[in-house]
MARBA-3410 file (N, C-alpha, C, O; in Angstrom, 1 decimal):
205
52.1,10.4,63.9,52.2,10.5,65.4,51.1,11.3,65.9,51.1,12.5,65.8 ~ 50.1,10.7,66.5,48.9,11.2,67.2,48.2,11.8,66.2,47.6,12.9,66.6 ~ 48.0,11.5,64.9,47.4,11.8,63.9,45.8,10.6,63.5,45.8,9.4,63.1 ~ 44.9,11.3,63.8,44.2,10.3,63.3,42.8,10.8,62.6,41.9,11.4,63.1 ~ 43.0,10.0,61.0,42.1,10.2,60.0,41.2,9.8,59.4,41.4,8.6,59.1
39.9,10.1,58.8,39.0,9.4,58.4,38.6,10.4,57.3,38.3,11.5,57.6 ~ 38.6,9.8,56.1,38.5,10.1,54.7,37.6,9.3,53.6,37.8,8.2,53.2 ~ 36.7,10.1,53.2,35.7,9.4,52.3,35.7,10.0,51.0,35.0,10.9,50.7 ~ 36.7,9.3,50.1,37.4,9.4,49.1,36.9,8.6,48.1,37.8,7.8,47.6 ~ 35.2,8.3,47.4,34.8,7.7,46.3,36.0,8.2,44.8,36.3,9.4,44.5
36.3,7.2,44.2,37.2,7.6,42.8,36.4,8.5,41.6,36.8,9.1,40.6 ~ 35.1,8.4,42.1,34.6,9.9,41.4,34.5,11.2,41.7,34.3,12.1,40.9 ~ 34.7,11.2,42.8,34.9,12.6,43.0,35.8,13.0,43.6,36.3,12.4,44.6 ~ 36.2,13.7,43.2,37.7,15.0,43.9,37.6,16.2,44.2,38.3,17.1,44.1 ~ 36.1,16.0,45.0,36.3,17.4,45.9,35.2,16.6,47.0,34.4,17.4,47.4
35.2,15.2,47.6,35.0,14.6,48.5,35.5,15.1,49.9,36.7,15.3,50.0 ~ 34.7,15.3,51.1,35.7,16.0,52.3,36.3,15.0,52.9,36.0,13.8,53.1 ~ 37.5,15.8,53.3,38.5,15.2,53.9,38.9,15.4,55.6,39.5,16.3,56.1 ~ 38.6,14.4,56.2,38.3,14.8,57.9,39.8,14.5,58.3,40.5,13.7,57.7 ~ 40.0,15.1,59.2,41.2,14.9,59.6,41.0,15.3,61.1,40.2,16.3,61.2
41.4,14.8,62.3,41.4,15.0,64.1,42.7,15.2,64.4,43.5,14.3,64.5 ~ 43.0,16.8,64.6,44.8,16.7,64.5,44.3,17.0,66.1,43.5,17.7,66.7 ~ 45.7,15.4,66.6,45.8,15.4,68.1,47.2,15.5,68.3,47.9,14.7,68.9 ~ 47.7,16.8,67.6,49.2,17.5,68.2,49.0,19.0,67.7,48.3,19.5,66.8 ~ 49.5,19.5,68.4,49.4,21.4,67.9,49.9,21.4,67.0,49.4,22.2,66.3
50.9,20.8,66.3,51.4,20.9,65.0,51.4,19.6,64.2,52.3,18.8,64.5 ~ 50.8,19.4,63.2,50.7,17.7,62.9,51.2,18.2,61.6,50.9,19.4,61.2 ~ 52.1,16.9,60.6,52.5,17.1,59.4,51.5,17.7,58.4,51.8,18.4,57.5 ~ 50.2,17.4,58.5,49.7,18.2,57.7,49.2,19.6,57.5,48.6,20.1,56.6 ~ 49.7,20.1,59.1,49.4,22.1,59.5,51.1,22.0,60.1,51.2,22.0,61.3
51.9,21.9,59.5,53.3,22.9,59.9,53.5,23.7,60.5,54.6,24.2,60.4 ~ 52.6,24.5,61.6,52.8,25.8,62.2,54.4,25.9,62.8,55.0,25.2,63.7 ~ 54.6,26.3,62.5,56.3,26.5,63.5,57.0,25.9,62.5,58.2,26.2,62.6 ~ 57.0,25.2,61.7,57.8,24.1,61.3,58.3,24.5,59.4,57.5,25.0,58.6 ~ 59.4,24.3,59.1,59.8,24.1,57.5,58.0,23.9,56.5,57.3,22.9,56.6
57.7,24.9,55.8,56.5,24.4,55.3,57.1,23.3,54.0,56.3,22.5,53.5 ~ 58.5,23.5,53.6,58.9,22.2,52.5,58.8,21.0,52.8,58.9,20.7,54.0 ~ 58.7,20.2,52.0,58.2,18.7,51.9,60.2,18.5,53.0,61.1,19.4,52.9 ~ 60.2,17.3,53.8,61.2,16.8,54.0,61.4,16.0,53.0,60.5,15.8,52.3 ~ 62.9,15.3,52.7,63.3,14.9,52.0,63.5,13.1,52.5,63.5,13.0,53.7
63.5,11.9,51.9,63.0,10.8,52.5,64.4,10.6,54.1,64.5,10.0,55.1 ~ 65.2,11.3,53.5,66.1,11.2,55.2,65.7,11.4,56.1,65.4,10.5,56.9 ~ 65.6,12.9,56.3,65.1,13.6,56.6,63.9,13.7,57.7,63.8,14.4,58.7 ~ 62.9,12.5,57.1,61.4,12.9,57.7,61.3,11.8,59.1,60.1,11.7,59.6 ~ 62.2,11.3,59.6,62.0,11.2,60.6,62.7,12.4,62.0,62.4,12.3,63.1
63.4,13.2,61.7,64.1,14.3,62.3,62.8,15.3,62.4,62.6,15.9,63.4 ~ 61.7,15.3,61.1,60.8,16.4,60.8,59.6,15.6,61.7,59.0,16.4,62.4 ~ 59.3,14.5,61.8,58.6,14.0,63.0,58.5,14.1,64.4,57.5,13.9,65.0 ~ 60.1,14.4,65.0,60.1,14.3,65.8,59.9,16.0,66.7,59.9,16.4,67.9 ~ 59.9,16.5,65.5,59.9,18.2,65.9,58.6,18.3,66.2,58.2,19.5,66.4
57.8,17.6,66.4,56.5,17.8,66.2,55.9,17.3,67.5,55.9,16.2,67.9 ~ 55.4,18.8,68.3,54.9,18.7,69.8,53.7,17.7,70.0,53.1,17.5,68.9 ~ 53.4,17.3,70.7,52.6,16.2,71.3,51.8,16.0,72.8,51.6,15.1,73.6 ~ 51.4,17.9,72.5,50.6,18.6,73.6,49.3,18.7,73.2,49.1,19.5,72.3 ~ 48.3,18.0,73.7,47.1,17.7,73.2,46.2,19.2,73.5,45.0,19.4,73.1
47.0,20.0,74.2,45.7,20.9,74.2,45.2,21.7,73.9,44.5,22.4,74.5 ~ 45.6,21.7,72.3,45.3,22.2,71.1,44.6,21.3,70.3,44.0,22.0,69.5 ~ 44.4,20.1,70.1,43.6,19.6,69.4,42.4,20.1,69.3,41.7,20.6,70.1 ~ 42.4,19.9,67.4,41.1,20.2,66.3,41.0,19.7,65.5,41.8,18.9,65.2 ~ 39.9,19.8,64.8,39.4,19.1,63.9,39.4,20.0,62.6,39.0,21.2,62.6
39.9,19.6,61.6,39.9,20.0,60.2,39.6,19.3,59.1,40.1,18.2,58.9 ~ 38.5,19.9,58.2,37.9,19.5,57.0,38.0,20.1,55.8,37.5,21.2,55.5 ~ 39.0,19.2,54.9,38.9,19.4,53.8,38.2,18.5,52.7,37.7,17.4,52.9 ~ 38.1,19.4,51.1,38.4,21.0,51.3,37.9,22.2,51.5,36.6,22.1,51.5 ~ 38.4,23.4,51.6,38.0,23.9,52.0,36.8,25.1,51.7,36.3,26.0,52.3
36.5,24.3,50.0,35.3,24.6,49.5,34.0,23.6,49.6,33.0,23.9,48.9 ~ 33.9,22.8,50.2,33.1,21.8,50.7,32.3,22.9,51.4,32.7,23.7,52.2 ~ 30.5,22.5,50.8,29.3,23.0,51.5,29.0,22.8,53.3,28.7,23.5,54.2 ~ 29.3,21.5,53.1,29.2,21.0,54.2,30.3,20.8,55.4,30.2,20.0,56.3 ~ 31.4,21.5,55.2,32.5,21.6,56.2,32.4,21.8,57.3,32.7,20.9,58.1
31.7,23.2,57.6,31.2,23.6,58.8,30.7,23.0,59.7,31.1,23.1,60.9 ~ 29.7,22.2,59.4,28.8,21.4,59.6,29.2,19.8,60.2,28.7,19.2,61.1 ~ 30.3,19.5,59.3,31.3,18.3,59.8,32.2,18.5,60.9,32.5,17.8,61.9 ~ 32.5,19.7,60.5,33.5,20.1,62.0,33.1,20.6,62.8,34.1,20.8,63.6 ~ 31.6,21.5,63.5,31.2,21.4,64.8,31.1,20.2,65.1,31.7,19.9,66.1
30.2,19.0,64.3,29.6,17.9,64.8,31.1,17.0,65.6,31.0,16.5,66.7 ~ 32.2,16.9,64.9,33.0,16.2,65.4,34.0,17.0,66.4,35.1,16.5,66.7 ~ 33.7,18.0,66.8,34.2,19.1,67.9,33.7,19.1,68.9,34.3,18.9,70.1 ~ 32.4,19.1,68.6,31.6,18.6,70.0,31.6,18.0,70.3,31.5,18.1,71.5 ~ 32.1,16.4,69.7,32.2,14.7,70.3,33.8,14.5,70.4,34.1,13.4,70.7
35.0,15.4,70.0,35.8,14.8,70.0,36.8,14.3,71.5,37.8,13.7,71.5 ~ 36.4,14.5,72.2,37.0,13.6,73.2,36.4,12.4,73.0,37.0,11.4,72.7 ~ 35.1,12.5,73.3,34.5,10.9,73.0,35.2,9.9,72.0,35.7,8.8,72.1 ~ 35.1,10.8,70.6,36.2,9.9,69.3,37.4,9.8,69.5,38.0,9.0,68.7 ~ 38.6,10.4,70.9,39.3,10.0,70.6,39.1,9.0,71.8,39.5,7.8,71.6
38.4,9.5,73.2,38.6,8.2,73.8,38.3,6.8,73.1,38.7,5.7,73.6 ~ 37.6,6.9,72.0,37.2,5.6,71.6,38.4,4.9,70.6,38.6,3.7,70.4 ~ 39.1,6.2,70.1,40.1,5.2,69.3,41.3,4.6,70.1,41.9,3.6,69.8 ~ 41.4,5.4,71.3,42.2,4.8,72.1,41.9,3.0,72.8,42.8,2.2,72.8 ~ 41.0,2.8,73.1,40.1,1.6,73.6,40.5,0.8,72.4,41.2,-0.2,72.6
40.1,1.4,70.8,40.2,0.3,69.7,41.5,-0.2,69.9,41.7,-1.4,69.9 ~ 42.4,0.7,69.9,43.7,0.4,69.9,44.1,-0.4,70.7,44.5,-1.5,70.3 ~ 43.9,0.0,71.9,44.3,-0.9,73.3,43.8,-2.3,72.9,44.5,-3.4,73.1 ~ 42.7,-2.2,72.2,42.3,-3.9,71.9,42.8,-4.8,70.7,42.6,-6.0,70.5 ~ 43.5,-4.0,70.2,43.6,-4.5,69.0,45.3,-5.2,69.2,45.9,-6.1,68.5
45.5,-4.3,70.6,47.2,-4.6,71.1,46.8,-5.7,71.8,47.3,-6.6,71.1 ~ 46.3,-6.3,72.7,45.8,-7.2,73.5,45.8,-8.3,72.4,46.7,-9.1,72.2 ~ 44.7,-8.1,71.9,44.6,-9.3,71.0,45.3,-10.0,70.1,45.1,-11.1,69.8 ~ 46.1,-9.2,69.5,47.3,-9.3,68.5,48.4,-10.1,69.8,48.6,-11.4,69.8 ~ 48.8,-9.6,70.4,50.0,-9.9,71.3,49.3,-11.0,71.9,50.1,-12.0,71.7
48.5,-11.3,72.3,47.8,-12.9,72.5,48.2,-14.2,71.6,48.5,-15.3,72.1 ~ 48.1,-13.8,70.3,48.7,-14.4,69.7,50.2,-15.2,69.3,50.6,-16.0,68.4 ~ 50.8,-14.6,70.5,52.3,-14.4,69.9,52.7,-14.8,71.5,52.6,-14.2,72.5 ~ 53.3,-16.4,71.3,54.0,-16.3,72.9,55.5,-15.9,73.3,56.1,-15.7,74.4 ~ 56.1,-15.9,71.7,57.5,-15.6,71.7,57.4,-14.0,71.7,56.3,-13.4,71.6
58.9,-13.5,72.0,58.7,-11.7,71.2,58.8,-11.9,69.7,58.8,-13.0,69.2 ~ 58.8,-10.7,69.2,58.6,-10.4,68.1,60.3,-10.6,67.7,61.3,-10.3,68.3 ~ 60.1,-11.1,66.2,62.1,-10.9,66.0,61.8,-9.6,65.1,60.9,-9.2,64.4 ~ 62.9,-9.1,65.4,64.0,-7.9,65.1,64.0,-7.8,63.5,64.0,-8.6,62.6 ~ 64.0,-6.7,63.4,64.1,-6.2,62.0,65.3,-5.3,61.3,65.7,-4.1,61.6
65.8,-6.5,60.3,66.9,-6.1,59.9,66.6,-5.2,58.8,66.1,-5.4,57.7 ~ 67.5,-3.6,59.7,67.4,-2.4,58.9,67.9,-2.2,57.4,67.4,-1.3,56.7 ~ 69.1,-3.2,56.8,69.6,-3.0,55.6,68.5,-3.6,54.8,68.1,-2.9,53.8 ~ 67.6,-5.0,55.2,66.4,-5.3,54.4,65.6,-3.9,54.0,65.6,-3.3,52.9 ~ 65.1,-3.7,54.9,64.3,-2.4,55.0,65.0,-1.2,54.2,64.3,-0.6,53.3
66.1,-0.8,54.3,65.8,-0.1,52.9,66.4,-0.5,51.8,66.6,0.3,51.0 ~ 66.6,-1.5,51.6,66.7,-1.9,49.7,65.1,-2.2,49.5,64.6,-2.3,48.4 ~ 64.3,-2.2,50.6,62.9,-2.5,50.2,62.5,-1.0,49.9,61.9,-0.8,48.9 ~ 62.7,-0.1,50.5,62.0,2.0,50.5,62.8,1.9,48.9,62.1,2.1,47.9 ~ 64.2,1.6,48.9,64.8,2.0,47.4,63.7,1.4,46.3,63.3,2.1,45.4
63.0,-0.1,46.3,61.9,-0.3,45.6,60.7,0.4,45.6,60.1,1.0,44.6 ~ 60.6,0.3,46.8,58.7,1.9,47.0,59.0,2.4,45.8,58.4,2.1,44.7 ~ 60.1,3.5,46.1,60.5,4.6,45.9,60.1,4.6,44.4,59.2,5.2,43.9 ~ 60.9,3.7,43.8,60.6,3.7,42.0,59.6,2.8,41.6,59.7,2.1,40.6 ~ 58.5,2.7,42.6,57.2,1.8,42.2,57.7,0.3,41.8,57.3,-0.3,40.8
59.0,-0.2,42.7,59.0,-1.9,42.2,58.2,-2.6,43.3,58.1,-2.1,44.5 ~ 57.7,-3.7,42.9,57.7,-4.8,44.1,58.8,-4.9,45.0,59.9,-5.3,44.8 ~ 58.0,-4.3,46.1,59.5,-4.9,47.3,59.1,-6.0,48.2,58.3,-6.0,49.2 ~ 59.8,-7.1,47.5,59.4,-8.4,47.4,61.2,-8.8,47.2,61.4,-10.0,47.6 ~ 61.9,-8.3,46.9,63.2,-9.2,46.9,64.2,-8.3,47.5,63.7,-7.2,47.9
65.7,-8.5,47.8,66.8,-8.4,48.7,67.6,-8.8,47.8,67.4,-9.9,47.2 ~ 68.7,-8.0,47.6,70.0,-7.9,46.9,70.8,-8.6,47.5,71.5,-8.2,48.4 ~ 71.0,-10.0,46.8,72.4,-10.6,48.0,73.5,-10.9,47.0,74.1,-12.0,47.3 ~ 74.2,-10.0,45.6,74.9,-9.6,45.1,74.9,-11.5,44.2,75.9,-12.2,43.8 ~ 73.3,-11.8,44.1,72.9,-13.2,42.7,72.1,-11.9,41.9,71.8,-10.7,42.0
71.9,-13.2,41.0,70.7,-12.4,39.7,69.5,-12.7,40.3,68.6,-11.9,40.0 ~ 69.3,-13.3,41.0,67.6,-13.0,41.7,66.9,-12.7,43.0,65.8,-12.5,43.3 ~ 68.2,-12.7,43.7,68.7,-11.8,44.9,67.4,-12.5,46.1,66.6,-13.1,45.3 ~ 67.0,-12.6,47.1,66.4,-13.3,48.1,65.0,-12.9,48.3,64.8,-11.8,47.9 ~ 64.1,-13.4,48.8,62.6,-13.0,49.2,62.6,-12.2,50.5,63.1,-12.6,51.6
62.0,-11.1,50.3,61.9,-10.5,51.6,61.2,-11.1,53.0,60.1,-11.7,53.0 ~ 61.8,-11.1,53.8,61.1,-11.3,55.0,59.4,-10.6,55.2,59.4,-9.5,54.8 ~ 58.4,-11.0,55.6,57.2,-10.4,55.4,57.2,-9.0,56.5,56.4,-8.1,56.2 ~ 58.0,-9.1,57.6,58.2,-8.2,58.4,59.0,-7.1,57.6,58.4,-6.0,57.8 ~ 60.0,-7.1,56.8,60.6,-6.3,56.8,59.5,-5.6,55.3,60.0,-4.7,54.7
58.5,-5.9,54.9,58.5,-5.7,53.7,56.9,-4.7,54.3,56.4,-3.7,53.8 ~ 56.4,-5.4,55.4,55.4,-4.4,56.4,56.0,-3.2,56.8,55.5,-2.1,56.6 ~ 57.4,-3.3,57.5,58.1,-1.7,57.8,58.1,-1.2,56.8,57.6,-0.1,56.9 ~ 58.6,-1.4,55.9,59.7,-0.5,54.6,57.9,0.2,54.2,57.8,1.4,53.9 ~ 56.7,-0.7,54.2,55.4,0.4,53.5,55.0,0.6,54.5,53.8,0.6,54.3
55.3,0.9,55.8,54.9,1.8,57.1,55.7,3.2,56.8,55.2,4.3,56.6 ~ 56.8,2.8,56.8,57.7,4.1,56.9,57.3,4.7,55.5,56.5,5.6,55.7 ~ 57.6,4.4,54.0,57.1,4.8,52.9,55.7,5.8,53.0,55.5,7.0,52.6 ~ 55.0,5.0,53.6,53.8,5.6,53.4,53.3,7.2,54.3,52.4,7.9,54.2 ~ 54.8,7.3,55.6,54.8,8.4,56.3,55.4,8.8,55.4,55.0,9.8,54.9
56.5,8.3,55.0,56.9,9.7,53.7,55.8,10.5,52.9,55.6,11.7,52.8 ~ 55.0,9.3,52.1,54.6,10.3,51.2,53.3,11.2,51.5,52.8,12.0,50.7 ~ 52.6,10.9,53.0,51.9,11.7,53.6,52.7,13.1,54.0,52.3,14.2,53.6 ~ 54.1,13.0,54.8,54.6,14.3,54.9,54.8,15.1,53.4,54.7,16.3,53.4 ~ 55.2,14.3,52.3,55.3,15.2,51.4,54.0,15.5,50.5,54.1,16.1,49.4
53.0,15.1,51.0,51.7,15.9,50.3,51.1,17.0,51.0,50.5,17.9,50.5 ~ 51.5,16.8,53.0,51.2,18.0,53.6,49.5,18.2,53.2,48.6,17.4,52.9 ~ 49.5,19.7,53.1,48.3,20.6,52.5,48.6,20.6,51.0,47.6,20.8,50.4 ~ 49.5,20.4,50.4,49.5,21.5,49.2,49.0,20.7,48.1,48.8,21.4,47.1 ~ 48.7,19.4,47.9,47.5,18.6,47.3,46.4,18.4,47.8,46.2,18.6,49.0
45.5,18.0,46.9,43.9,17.3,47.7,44.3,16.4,47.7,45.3,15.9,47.2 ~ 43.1,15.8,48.6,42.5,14.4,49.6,42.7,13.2,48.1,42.7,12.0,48.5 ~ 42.7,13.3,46.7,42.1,12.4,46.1,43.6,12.1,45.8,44.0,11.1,46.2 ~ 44.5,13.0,45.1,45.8,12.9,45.1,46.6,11.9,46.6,47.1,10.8,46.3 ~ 46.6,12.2,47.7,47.4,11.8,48.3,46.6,10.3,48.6,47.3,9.6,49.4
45.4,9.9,48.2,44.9,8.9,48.2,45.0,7.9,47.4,44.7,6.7,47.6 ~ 45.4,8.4,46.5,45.8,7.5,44.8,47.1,7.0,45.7,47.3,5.9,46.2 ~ 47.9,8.1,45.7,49.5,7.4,46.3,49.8,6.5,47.2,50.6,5.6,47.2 ~ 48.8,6.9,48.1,48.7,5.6,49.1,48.1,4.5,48.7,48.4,3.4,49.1 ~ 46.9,4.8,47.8,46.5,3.3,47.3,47.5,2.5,46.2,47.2,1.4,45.7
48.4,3.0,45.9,49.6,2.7,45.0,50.7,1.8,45.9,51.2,0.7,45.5 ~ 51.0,2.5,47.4,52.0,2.1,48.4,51.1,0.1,48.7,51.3,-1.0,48.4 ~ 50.0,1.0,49.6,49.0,-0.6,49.4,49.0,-1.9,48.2,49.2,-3.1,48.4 ~ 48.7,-1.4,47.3,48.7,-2.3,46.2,49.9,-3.2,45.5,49.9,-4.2,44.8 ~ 51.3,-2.3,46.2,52.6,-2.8,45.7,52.9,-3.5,47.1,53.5,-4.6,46.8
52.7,-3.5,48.3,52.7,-3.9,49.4,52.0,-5.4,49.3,52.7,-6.4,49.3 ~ 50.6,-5.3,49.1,49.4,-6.5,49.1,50.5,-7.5,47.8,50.7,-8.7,48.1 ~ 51.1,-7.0,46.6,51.3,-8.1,46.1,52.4,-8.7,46.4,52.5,-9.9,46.3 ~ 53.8,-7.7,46.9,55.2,-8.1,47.8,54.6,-9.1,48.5,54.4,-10.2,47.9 ~ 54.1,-9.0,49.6,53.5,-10.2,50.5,52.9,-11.5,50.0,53.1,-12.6,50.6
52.4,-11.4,49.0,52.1,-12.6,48.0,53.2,-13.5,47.4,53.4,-14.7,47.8 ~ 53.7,-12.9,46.5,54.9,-13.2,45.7,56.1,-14.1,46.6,56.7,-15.2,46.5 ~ 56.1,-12.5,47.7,57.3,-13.0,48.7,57.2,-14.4,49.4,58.2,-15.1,49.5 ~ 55.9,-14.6,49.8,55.4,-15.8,50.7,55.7,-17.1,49.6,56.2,-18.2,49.8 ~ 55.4,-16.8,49.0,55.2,-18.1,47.0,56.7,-18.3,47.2,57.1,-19.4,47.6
57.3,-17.6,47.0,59.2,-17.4,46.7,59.5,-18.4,47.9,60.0,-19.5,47.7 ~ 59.2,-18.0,48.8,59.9,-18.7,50.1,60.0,-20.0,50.3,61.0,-20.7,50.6 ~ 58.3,-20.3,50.1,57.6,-21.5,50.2,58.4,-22.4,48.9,59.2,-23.3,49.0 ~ 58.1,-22.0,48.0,59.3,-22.6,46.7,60.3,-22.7,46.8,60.8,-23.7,46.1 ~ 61.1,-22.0,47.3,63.0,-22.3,48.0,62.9,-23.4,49.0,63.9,-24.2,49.1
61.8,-23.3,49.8,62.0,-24.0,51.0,61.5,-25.7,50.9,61.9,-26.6,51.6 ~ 60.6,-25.8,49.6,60.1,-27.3,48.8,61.6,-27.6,48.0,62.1,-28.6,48.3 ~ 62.2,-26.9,47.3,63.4,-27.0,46.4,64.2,-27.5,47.0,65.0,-28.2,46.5 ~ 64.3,-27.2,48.4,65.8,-27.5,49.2,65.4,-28.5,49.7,66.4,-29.3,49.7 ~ 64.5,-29.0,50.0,64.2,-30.0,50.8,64.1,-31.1,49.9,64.7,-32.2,50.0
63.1,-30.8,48.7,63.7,-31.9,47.5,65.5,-32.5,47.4,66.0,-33.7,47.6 ~ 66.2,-30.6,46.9,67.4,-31.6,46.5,68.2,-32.2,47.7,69.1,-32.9,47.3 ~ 68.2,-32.1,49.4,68.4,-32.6,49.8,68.1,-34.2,50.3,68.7,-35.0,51.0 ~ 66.8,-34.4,49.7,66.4,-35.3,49.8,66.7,-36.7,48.9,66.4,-37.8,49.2 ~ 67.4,-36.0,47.6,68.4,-36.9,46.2,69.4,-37.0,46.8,70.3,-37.5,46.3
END
């Protein structure tokens, strides 16, 4: 929430800086006021919402905090940071426009029980790609629900890296959330499209 990051994290190095534009006086990765323990996956939307969203504290922080060039990174983007954020705001706004252009119906509704038997997959590194409908091979996720369940996941495991790992760590994890995400979406789409040829076959005998 009003968090916005930019990280140049090559897999060879692990002590790459880590930029971060905290646009809340307290953002999950500086706790001031707040529990410094990781929330628990219940939890972390309660620990979100504790989190003020008074801009007139906004700064910039670079990790880590042994990086030569810190200093250096964070006047440069102090000086411009209204400009960077007014510009992310614009990207945004455009990116809402043109998305929603797309789409003349509304959006349908996302069914919450999908969504978490998909976080119970995250959670233990499965493809959340399938839905428990009490068969042995249990249903294909909806592609919507399988986008929430690694939106929300992936706020989890940002709040629980916080500060107290590096930038390369909490980078792997997320490229783990992505990578189990990119192939759910695959699989899931294949599954569907094959149920949906199968039925139409055997209705068609």
């Amino acid at each position: 929430p009003g968090e916005l990051s930019l990280a140049g994290l090559p897999a060879q190095s692990a002590a790459s800086p880590c930029l971060s534009i905290s646009c809340v006086s307290s953002s999950p990765f500086l706790p001031l006021g707040l529990s410094n323990s990781p929330p628990s996956f219940k939890g972390s939307s309660i620990y979100v919402h504790q989190i003020p969203t008074e801009h007139g504290t906004d700064n910039v922080v670079v990790l880590p905090e042994t990086d030569s060039d810190r200093i250096i990174i964070r006047d440069a983007f102090t000086a411009r940071l209204a400009i960077i954020k007014e510009a992310f705001v614009r990207f945004l706004d455009r990116c809402r426009r043109e998305i929603l252009q797309k789409f003349e119906a509304d959006f349908p509704s996302i069914n919450a029980r999908e969504v978490a038997e998909l976080l119970r997959r995250l959670e233990a590194d499965i493809l959340p790609n399938m839905i428990p409908d009490n068969s042995l091979l249990g249903v294909p996720a909806h592609l919507r629900a399988i986008l929430n369940a690694s939106a929300f996941y992936r706020q989890y495991v940002l709040l629980q890296h916080g500060l107290k790992e590096g930038c390369k760590e909490t980078f792997e994890d997320l490229q783990k959330i992505e990578r189990l995400t990119a192939k759910a979406l695959e699989v899931s789409y294949i599954q569907r499209d094959f149920n949906k040829k199968r039925e139409g076959h055997v209705s068609s005998e």
